[in-house]
N, CA, C and O atoms as a CHARMM CRD file, in Angstrom:
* protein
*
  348
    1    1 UNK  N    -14.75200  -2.62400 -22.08200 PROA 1      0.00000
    2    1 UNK  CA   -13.71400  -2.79700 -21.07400 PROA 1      0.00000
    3    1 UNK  C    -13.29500  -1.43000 -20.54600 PROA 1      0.00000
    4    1 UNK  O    -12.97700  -0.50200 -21.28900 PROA 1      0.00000
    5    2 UNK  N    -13.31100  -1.37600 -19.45700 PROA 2      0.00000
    6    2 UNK  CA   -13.14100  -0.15200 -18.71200 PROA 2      0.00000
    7    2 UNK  C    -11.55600  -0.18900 -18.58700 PROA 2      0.00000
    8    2 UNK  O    -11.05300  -1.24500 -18.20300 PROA 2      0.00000
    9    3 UNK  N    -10.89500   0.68200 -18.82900 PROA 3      0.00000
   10    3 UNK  CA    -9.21600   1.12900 -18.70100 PROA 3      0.00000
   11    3 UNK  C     -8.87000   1.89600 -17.71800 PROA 3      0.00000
   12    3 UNK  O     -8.47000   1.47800 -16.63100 PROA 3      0.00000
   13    4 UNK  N     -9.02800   3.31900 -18.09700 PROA 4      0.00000
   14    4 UNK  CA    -8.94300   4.67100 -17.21200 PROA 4      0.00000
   15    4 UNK  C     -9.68200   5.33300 -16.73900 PROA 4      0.00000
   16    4 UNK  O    -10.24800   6.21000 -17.39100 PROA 4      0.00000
   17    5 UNK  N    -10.00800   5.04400 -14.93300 PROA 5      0.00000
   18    5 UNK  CA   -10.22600   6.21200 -14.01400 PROA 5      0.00000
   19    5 UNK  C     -9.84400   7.50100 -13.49900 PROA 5      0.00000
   20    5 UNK  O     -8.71800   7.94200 -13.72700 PROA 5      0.00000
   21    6 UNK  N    -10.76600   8.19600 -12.76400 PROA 6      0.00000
   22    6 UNK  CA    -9.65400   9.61800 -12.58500 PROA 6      0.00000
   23    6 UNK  C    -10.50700   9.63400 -10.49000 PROA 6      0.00000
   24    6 UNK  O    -11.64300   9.47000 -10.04500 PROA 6      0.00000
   25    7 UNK  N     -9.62200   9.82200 -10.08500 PROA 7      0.00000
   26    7 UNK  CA    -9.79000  10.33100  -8.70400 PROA 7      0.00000
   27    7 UNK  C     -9.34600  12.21000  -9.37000 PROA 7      0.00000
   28    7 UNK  O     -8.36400  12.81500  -9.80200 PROA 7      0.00000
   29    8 UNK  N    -10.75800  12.46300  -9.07700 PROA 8      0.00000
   30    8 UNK  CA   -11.02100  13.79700  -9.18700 PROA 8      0.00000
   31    8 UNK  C    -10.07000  14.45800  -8.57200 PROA 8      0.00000
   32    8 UNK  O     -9.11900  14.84000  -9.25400 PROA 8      0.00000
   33    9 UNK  N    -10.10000  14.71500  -7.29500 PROA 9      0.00000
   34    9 UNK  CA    -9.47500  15.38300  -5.91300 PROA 9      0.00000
   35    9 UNK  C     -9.43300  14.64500  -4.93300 PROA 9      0.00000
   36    9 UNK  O    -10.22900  13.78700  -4.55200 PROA 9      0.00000
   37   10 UNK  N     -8.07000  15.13900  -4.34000 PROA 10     0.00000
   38   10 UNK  CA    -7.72900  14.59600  -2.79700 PROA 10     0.00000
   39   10 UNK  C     -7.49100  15.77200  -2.40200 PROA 10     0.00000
   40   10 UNK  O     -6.37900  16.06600  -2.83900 PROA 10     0.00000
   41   11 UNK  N     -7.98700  16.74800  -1.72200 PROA 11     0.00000
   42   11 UNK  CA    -8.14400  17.53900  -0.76200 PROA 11     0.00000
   43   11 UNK  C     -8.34900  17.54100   0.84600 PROA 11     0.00000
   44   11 UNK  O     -9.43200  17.51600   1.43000 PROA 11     0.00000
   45   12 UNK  N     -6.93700  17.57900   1.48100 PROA 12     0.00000
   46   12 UNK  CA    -7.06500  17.58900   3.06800 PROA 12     0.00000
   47   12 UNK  C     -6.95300  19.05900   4.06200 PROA 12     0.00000
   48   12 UNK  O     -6.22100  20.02000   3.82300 PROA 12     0.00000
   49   13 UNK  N     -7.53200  18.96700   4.77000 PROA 13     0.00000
   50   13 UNK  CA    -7.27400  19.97100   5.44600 PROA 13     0.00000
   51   13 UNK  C     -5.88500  19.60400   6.21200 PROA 13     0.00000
   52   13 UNK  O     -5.46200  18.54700   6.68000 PROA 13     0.00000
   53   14 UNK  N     -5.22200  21.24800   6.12600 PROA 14     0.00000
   54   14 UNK  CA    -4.20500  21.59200   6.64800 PROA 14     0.00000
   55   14 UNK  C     -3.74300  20.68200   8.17200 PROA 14     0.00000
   56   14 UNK  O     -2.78500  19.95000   8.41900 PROA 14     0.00000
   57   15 UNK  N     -4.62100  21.02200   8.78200 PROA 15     0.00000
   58   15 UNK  CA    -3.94600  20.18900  10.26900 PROA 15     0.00000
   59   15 UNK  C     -4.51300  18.73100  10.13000 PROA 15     0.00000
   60   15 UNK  O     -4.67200  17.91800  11.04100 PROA 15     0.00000
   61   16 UNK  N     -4.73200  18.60400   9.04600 PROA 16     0.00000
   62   16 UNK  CA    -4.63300  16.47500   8.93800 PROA 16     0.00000
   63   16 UNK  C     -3.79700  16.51100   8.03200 PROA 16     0.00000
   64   16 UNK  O     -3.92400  15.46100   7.40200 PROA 16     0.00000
   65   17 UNK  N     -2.77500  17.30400   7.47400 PROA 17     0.00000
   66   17 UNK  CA    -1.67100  16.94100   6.97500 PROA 17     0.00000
   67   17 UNK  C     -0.58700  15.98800   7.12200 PROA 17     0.00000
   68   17 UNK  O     -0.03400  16.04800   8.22100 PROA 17     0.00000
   69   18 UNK  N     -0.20200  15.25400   6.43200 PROA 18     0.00000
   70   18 UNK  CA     1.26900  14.18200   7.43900 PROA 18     0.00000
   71   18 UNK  C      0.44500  13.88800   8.39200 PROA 18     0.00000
   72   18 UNK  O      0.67600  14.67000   9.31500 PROA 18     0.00000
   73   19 UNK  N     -0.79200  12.83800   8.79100 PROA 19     0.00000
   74   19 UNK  CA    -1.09100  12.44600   9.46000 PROA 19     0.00000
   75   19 UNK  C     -2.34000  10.98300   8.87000 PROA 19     0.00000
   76   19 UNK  O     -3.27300  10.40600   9.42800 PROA 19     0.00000
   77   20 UNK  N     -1.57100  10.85400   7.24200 PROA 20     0.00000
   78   20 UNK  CA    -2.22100   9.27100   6.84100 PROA 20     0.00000
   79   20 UNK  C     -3.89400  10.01500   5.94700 PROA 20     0.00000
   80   20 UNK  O     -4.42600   9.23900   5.15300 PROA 20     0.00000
   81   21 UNK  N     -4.39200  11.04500   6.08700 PROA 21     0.00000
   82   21 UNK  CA    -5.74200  11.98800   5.71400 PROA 21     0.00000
   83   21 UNK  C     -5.98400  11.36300   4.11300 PROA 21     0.00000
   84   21 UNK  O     -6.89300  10.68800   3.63000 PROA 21     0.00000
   85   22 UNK  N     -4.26600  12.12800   3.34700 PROA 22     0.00000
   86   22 UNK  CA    -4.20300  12.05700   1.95900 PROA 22     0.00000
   87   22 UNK  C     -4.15600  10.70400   1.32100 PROA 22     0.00000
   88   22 UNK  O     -4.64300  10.38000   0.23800 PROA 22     0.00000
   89   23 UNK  N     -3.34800   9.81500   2.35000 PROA 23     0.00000
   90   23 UNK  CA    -3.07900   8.07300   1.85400 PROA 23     0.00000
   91   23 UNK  C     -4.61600   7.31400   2.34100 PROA 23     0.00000
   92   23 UNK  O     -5.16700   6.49800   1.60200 PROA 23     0.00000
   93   24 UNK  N     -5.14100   7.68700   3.57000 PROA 24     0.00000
   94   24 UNK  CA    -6.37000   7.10200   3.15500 PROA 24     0.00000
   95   24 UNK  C     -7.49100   6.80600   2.12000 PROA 24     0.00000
   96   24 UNK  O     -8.09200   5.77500   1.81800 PROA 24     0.00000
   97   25 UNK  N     -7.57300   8.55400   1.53500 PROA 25     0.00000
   98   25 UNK  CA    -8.38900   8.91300   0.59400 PROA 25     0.00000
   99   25 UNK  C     -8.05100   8.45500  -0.63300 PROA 25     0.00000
  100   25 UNK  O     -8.82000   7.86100  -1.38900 PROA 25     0.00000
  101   26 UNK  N     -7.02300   8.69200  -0.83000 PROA 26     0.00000
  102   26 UNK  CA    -6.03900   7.64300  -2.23900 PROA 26     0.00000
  103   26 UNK  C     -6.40900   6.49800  -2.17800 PROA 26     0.00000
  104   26 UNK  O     -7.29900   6.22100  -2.98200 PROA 26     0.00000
  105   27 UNK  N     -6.06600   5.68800  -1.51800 PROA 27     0.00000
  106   27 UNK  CA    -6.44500   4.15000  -1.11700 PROA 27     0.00000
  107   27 UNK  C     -7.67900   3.34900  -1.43800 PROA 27     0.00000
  108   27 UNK  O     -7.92600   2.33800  -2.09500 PROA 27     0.00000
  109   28 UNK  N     -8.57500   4.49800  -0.46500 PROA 28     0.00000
  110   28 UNK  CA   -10.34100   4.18900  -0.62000 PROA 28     0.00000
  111   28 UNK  C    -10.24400   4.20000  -2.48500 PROA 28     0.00000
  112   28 UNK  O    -10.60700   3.31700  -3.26200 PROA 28     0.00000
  113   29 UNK  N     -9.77600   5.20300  -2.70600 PROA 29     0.00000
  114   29 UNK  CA   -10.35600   5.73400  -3.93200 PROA 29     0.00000
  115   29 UNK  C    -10.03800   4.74900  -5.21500 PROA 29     0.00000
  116   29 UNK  O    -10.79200   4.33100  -6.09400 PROA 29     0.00000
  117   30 UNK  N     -8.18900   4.47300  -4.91100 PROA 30     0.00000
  118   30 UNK  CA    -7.93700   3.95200  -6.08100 PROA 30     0.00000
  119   30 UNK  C     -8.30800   1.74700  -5.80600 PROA 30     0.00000
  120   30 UNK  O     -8.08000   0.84300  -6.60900 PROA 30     0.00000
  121   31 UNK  N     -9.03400   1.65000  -4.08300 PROA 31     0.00000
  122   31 UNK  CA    -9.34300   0.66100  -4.43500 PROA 31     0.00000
  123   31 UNK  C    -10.37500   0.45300  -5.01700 PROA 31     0.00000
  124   31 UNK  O    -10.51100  -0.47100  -5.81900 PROA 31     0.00000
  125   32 UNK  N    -11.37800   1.36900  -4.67800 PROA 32     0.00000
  126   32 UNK  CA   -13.41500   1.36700  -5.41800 PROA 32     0.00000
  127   32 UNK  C    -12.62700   1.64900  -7.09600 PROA 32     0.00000
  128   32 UNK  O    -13.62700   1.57800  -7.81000 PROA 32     0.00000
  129   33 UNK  N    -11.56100   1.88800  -7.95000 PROA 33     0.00000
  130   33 UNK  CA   -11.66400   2.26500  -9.56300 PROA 33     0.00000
  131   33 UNK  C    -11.17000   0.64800  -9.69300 PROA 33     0.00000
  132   33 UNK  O    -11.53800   0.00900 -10.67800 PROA 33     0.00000
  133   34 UNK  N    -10.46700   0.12300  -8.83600 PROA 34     0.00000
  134   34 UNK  CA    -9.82000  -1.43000  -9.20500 PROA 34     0.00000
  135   34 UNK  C    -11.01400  -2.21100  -9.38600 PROA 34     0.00000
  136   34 UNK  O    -11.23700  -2.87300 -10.40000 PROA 34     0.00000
  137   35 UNK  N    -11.95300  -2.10900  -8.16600 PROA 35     0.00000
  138   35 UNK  CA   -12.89600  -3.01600  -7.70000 PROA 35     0.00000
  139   35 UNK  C    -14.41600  -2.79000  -9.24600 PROA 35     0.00000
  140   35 UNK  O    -15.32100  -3.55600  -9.57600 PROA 35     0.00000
  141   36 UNK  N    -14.11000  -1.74700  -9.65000 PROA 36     0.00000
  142   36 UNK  CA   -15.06400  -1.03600 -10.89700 PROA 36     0.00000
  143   36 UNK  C    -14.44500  -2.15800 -11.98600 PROA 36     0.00000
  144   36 UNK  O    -15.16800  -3.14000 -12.15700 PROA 36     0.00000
  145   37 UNK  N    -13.16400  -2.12000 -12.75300 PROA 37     0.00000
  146   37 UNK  CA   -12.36700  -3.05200 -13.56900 PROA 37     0.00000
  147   37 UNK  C    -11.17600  -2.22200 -14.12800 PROA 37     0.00000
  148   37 UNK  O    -10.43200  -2.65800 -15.00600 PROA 37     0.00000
  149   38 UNK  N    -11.02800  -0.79300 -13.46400 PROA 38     0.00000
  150   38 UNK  CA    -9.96700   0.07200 -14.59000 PROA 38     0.00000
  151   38 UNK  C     -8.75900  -0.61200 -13.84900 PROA 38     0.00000
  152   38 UNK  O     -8.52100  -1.36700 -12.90600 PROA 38     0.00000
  153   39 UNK  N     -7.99100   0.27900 -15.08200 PROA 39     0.00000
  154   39 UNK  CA    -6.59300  -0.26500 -15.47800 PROA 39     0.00000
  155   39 UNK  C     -5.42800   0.54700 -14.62300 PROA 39     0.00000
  156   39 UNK  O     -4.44000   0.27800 -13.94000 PROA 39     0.00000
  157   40 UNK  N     -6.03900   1.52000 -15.01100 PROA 40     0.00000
  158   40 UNK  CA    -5.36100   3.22600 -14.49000 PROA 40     0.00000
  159   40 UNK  C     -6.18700   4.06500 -14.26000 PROA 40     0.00000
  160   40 UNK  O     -7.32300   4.24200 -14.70100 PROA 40     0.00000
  161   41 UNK  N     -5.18700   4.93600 -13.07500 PROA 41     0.00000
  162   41 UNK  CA    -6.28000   5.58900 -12.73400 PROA 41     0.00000
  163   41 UNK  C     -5.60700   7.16300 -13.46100 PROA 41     0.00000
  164   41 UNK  O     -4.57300   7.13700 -14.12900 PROA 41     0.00000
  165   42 UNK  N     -6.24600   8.23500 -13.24300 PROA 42     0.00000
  166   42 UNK  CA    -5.72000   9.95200 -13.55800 PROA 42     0.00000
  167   42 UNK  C     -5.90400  10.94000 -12.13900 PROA 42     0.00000
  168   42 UNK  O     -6.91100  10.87100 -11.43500 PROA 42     0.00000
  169   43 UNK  N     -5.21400  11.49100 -11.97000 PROA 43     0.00000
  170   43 UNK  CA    -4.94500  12.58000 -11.26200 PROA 43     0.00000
  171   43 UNK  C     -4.48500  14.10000 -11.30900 PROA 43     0.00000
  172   43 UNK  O     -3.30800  14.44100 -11.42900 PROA 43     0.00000
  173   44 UNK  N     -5.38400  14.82700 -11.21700 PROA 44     0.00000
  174   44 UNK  CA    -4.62000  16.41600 -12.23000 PROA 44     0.00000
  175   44 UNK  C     -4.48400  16.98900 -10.73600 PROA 44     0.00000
  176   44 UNK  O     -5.16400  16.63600  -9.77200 PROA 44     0.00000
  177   45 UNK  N     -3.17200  18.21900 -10.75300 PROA 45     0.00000
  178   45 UNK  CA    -2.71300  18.42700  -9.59100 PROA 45     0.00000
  179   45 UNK  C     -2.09100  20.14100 -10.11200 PROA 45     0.00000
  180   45 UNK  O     -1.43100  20.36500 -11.12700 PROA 45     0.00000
  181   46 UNK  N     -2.50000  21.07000  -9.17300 PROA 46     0.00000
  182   46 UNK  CA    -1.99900  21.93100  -9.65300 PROA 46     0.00000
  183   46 UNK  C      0.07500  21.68800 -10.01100 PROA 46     0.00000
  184   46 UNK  O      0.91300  20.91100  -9.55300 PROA 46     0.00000
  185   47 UNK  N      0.12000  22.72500 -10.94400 PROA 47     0.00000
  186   47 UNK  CA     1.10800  22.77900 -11.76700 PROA 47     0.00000
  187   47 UNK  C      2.52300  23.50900 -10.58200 PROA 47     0.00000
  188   47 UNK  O      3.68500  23.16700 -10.36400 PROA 47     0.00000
  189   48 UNK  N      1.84600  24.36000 -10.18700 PROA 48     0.00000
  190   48 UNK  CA     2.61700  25.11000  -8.86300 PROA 48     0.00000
  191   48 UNK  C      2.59700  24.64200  -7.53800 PROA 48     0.00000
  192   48 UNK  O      3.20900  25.35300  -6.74100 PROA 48     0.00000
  193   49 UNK  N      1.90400  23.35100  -6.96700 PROA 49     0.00000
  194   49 UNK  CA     1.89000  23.22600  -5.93200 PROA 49     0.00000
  195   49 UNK  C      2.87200  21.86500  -5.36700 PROA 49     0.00000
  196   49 UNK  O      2.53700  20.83700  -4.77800 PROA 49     0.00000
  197   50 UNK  N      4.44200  22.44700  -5.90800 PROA 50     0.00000
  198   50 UNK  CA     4.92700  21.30400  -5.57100 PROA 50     0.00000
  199   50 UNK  C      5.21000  20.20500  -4.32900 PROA 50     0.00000
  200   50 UNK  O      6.10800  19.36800  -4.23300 PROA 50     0.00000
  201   51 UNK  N      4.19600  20.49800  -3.49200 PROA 51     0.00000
  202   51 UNK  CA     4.58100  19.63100  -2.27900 PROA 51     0.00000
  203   51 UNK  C      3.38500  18.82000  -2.50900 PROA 51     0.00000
  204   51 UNK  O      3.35600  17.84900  -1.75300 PROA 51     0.00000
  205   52 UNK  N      2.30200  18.90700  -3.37800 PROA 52     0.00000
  206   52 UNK  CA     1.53200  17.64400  -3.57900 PROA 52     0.00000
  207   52 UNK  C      1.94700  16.61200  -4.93300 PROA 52     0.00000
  208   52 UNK  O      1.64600  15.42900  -5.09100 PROA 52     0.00000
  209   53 UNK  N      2.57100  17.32400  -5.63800 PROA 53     0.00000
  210   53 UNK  CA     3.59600  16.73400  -6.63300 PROA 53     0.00000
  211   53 UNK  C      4.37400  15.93500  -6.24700 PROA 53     0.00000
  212   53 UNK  O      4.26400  14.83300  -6.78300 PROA 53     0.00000
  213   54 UNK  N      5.18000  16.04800  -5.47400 PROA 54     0.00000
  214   54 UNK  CA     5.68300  15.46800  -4.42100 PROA 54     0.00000
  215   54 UNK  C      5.42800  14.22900  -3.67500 PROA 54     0.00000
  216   54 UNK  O      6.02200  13.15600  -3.56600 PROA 54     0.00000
  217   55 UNK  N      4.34800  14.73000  -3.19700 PROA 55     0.00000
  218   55 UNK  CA     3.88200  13.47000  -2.53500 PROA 55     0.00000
  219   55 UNK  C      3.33100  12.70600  -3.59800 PROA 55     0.00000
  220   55 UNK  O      3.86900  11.62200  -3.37100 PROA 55     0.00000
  221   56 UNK  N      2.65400  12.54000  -4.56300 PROA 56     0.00000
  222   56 UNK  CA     2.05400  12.20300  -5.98600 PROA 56     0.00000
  223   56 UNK  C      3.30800  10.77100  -6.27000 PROA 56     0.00000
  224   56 UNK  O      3.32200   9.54900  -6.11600 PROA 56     0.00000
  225   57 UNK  N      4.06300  11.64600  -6.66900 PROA 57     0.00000
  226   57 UNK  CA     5.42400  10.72500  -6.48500 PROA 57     0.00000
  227   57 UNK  C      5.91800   9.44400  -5.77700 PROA 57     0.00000
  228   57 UNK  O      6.18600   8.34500  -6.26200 PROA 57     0.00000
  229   58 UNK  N      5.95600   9.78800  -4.76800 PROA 58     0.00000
  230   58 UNK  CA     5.97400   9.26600  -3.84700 PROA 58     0.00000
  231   58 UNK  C      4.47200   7.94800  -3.67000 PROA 58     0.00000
  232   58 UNK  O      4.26100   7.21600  -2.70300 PROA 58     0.00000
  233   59 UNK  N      4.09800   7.99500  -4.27200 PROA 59     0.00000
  234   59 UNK  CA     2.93000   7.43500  -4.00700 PROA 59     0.00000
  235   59 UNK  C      2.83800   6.81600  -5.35300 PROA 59     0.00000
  236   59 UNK  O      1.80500   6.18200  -5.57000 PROA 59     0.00000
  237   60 UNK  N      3.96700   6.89800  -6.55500 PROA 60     0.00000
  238   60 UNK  CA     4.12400   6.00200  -7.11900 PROA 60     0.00000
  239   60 UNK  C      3.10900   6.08000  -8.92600 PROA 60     0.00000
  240   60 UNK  O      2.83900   5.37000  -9.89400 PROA 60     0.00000
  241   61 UNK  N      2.80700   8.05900  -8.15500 PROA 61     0.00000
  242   61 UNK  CA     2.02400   8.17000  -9.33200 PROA 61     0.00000
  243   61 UNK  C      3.21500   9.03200 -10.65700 PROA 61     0.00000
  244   61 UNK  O      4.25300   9.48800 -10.17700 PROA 61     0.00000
  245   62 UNK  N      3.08300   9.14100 -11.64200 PROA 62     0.00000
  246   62 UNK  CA     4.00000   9.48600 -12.56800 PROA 62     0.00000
  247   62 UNK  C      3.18000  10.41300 -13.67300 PROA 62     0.00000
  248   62 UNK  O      2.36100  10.19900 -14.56700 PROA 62     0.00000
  249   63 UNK  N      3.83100  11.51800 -13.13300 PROA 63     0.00000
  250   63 UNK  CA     3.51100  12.75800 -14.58800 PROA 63     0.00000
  251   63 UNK  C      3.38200  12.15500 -16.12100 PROA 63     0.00000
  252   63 UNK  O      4.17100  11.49300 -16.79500 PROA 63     0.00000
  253   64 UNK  N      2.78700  12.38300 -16.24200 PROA 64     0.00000
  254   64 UNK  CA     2.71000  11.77100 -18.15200 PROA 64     0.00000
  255   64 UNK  C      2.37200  13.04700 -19.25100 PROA 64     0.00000
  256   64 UNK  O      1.71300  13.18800 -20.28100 PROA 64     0.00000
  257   65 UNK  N      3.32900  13.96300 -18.28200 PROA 65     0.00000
  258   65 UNK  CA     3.80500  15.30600 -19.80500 PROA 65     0.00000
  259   65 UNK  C      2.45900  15.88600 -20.37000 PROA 65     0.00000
  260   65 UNK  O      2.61800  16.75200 -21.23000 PROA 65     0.00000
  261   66 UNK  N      0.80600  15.48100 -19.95600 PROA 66     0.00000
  262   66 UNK  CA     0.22400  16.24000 -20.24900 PROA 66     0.00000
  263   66 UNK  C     -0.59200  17.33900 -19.23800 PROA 66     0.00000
  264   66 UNK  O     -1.19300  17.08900 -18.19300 PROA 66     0.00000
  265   67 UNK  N     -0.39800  18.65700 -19.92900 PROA 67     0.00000
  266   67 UNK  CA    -1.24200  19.77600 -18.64700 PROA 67     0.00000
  267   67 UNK  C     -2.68300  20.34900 -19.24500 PROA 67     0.00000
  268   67 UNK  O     -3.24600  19.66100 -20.09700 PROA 67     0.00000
  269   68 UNK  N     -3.23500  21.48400 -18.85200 PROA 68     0.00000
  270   68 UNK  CA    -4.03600  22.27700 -19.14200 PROA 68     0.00000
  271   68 UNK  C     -4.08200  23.15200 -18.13100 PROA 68     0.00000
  272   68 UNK  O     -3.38900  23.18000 -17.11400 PROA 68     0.00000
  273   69 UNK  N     -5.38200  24.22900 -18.65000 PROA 69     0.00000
  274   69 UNK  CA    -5.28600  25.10400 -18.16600 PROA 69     0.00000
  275   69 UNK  C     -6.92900  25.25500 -17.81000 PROA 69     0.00000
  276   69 UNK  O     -7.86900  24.95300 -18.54600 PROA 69     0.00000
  277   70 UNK  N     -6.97800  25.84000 -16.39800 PROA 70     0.00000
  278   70 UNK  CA    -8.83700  25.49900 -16.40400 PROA 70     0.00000
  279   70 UNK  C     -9.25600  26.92100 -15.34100 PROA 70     0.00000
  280   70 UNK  O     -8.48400  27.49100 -14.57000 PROA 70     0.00000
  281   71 UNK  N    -10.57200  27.21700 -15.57100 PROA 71     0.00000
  282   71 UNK  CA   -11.02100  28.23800 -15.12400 PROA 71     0.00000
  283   71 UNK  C    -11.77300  28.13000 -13.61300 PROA 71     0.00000
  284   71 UNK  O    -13.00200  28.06400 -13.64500 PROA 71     0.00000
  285   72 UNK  N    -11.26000  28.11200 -12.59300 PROA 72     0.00000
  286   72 UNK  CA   -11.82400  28.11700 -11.49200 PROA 72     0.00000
  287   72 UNK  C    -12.22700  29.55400 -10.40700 PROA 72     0.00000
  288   72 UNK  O    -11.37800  30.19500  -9.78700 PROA 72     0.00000
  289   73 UNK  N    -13.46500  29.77600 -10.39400 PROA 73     0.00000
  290   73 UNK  CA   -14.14300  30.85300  -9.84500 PROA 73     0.00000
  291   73 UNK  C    -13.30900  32.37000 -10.14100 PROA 73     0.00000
  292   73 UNK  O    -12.79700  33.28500  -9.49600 PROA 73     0.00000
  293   74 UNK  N    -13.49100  32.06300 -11.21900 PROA 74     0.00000
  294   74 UNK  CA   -12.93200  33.42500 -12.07900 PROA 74     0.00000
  295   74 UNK  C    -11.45000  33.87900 -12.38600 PROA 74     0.00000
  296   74 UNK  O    -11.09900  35.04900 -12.53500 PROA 74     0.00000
  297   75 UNK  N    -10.58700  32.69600 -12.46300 PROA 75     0.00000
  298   75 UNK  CA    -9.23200  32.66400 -12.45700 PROA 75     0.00000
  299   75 UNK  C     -8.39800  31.41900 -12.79900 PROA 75     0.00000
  300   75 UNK  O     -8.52400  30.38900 -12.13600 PROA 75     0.00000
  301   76 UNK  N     -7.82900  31.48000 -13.48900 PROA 76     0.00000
  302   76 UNK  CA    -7.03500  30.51700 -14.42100 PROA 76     0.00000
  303   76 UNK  C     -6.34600  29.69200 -13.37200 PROA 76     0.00000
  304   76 UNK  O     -5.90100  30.21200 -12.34800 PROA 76     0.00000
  305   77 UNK  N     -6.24700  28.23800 -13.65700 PROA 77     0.00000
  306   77 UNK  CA    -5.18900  27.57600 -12.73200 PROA 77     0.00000
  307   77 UNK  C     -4.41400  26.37400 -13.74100 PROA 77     0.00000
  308   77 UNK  O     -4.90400  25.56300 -14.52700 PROA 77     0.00000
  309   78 UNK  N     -3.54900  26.54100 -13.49900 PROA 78     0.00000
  310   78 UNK  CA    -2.58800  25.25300 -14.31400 PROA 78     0.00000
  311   78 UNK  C     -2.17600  24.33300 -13.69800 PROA 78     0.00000
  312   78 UNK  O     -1.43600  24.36300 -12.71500 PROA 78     0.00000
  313   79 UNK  N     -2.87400  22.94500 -14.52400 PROA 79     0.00000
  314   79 UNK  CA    -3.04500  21.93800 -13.67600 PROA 79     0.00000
  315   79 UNK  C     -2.25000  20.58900 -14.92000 PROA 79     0.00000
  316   79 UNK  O     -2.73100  20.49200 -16.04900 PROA 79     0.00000
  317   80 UNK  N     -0.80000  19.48500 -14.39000 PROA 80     0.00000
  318   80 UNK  CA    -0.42800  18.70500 -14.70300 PROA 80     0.00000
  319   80 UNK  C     -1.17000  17.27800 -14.46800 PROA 80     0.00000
  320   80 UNK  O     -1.57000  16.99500 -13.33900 PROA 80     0.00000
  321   81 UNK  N     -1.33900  16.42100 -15.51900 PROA 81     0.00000
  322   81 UNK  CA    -2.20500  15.23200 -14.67500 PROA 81     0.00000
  323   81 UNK  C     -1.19300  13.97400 -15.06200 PROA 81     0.00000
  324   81 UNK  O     -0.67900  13.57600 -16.10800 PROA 81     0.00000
  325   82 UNK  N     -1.17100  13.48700 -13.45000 PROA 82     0.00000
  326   82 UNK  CA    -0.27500  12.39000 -13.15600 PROA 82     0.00000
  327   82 UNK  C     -1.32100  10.96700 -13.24000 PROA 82     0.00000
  328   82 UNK  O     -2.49900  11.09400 -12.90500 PROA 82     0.00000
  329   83 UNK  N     -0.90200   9.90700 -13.61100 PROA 83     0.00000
  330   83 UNK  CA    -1.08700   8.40500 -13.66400 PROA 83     0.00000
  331   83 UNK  C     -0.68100   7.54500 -13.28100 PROA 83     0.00000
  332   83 UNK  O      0.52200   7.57000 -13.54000 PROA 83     0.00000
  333   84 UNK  N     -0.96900   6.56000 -12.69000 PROA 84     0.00000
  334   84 UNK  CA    -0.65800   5.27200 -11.94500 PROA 84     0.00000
  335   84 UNK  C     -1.36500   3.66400 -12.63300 PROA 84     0.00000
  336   84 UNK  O     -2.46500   3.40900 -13.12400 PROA 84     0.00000
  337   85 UNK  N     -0.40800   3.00700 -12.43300 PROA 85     0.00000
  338   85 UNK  CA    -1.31700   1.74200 -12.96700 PROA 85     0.00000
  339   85 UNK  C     -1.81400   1.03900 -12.05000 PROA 85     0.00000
  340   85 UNK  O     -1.02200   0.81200 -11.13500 PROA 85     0.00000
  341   86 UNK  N     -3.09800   0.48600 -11.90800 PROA 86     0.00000
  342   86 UNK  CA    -3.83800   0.09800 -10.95600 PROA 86     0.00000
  343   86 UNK  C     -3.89200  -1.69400 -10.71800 PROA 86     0.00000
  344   86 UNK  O     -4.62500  -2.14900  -9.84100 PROA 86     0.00000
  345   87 UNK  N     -2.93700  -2.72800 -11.70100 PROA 87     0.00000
  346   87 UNK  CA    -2.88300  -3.47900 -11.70700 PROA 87     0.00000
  347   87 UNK  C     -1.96200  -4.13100 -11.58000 PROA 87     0.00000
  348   87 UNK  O     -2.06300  -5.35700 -11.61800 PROA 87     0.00000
């Protein structure tokens, strides 16, 4: 039984911001993990970038207190991962 998915990344460019870019891609995404059989899905989001935190929120997804720390092209980034229930 499949439980927990992760939508890797939602990455929009800047001028498709506030313009539906980020809620599409969410949507597509977390309907293809429903349509798979999970339960929940995961989302890791940088730790400092609170205006996608934000929106995260808003969208009904909820921090669940665990972070890490990961090495991207030669430099540390701290990243919180938020969860949603998909059912």
């Amino acid at each position: 039984m499949k439980k927990t998915g992760e939508l890797y990344a939602i990455y929009v460019n800047s001028h498709f911001m506030n313009k539906g870019a980020g809620s599409a891609l969410q949507d597509n995404g977390l309907r293809y993990l429903r349509e798979k059989g999970y339960k929940q899905a995961t989302l890791w989001v940088l730790t400092s970038n609170t205006k996608t935190r934000k929106w995260c929120e808003n969208k009904e997804w909820h921090s669940e207190g665990k972070t890490k720390t990961a090495n991207m092209d030669g430099f540390q980034v701290h990243e919180m991962r938020y969860i949603i229930d998909l059912i």
